[in-house]
N, C-alpha and C positions, 0 to 999 in steps of 0.2 A: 586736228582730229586724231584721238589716240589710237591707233589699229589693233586688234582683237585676233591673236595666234591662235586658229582652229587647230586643239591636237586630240581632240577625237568626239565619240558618240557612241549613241545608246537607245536600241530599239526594244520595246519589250513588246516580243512575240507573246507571251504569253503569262499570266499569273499578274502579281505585283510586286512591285521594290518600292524603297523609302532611298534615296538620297538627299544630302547634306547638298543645300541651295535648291535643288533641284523640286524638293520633297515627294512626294508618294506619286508616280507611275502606274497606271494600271495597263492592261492591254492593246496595242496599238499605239501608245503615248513614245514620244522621244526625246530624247534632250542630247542637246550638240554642247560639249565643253568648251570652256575657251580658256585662255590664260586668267581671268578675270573671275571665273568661276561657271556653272553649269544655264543652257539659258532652254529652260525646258518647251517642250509643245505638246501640251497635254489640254485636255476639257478645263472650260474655265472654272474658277470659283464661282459659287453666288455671292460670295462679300468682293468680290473685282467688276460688277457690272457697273456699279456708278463711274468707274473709271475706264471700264470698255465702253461702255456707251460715249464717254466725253472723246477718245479717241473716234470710234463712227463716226460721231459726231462731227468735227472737226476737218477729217477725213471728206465725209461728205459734200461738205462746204466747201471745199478747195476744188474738189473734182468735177461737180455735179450741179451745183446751187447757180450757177449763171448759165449753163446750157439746160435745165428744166422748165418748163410749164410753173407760173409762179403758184398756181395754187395747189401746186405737189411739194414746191418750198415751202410753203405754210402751213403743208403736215409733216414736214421732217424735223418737227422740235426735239431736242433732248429730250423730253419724256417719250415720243413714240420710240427711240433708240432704245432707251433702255427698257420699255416694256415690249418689245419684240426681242431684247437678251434675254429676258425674263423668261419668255415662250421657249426660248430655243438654247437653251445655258449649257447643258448638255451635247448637244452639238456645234457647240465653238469650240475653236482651239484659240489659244494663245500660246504667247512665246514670252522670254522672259520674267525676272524677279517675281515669286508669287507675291500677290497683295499689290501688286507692280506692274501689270505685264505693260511689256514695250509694243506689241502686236497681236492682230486677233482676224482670223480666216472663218472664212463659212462659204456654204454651196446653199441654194435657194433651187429645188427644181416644183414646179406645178404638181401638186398631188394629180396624178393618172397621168404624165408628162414625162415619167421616167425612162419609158421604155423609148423614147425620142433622141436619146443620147444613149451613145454606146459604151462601154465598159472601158477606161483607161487602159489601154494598154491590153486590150483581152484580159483584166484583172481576174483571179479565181479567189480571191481569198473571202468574199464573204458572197452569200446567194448573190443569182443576178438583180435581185428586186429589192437590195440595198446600194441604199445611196454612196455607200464608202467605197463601189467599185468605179465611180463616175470620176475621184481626182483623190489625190493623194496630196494629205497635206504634208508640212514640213516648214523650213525655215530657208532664206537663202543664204548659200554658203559665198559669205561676203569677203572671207578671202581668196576665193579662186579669182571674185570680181575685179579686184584688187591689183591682182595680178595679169590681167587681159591687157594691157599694153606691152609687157613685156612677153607673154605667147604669141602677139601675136605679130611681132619683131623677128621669134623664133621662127613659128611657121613659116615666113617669107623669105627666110633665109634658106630652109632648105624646101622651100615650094612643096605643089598640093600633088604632083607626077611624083616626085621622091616617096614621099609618103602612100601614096596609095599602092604604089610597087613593093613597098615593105608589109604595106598590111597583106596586101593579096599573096605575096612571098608564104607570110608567115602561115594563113591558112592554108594555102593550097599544098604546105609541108604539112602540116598535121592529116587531112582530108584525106589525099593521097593514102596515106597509111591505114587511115578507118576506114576507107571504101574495101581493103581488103581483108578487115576484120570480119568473120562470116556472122554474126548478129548483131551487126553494127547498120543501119540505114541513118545516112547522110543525106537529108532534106531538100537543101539549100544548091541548086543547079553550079555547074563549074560554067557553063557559059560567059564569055565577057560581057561584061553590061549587068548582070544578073547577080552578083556577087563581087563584096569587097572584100571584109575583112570581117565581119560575120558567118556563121554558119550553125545553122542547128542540127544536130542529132536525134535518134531514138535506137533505145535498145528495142529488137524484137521480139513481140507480143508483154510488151510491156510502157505500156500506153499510159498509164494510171500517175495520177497524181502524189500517189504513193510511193511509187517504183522510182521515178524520177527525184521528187524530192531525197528519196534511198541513196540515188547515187551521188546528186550533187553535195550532198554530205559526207561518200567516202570520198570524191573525186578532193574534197578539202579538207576534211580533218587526216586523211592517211596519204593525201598524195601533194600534197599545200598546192592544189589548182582551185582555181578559183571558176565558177563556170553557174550559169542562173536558170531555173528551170522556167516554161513557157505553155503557157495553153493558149486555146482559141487554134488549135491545129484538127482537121477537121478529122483526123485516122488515129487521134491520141496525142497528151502532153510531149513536151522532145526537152531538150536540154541546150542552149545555146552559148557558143562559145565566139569569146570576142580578146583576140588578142592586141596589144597595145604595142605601139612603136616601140617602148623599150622590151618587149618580149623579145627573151633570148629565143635560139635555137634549141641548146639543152633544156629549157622548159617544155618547149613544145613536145621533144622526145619524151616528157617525163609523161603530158597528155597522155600519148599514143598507149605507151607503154601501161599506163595507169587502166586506161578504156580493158588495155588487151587483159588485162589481171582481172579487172572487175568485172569482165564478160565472161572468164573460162577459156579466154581462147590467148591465155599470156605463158 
């Protein structure tokens, strides 16, 4: 098996692009590069269903065709596949070579069944009474896969107490320092048991979707921290910070420091 060098990706938030392998992107679409060229995840084609349907198809058959009811096998022909692509073309995704794809996702909820499943992750990005807050597509990143015998050789070697002493290290250095910034609230309890190496934030009286998203964009284009905004908090959006085994200490200063600048109180 030849193995595939993930060196990077490409979300488009918003408008369209045209890339070379990849071709036209519109909003929400993504495409993960590889050494090999671009392997996009965007809405199918309609000239790709004859050959998304023969993957369903196929797919099906493996998974499903001897644990079924036979006379539910006898309505999953290739033609019902591909005339329920046909219904729903627009809401497939595929992955891989256009004209070609290698793979193809989709979500099925009961019209009036929606509100029975809750929002991925407290999603905000589109109303609650679409479908696209229920799972997030994408592709699996089949180099990290690749690599799981070798992490997890790592991890064992310096055990799951080491590590969770560095994370909680790491947080309770930066915390410490926001708790005594005066319009800084820190969310996320210092209780043991209650917190590892996560923690979210809010600046005060600034709750908004807006504000938040404001900051987690100077926290990284003017201060290179990296940090993810969060709703589904019941007193306003917060911002959450999750630093990583390899985070230094000097980074962590550059948080504090960054927080205390972009609040007025640096």
């Amino acid at each position: 098996m030849k193995s595939l060098k993930i060196i990077g990706g490409l979300f488009v938030a918003r408008g369209e692009v045209t890339l070379e392998e990849a071709g036209c992107l519109t909003t929400g679409d993504s495409v993960r590069f590889t050494a090999t060229g671009g392997h996009r995840v965007t809405a199918a084609e309609p000239a790709e269903i004859d050959h998304l349907a023969k993957l369903w198809y196929d797919g099906w058959q493996d998974a499903h065709a001897t644990i079924m009811p036979a006379e539910l096998v006898r309505l999953r022909t290739l033609e019902s596949f591909e005339k329920r692509l046909r219904m729903g073309v627009s809401e497939t995704r595929v992955t891989g070579p256009i004209g070609a794809p290698v793979g193809l996702g989709f979500l099925y909820i009961r019209k009036g069944r929606l509100d029975a499943i809750d929002r991925h992750y407290g999603d905000g990005s589109y109303p609650s009474d679409d479908i696209r807050t229920r799972v997030h597509t994408g592709t699996a990143n089949f180099a990290t896969v690749l690599t799981l015998p070798l992490a997890l050789k790592i991890h064992e070697a310096i055990g799951t107490p080491a590590k969770a002493a560095r994370l909680r290290y790491l947080r309770d250095r930066w915390v410490a320092r926001a708790r005594a910034l005066p319009n800084i609230e820190v969310l996320t309890p210092d209780e043991p048991g209650l917190a590892a190496g996560i923690t979210s934030f809010r600046v005060k009286n600034k709750g908004s979707r807006e504000d938040n998203n404001a900051l987690v964009v100077a926290l990284r284009d003017k201060h290179k921290v990296l940090t993810v905004r969060r709703d589904g908090v019941a007193k306003g959006q917060c911002i959450r910070v999750s630093p990583a085994l390899y985070t230094t200490e000097e980074e962590i200063e550059r948080l504090v420091a960054a927080l205390a600048g972009e609040t007025g109180t640096g």
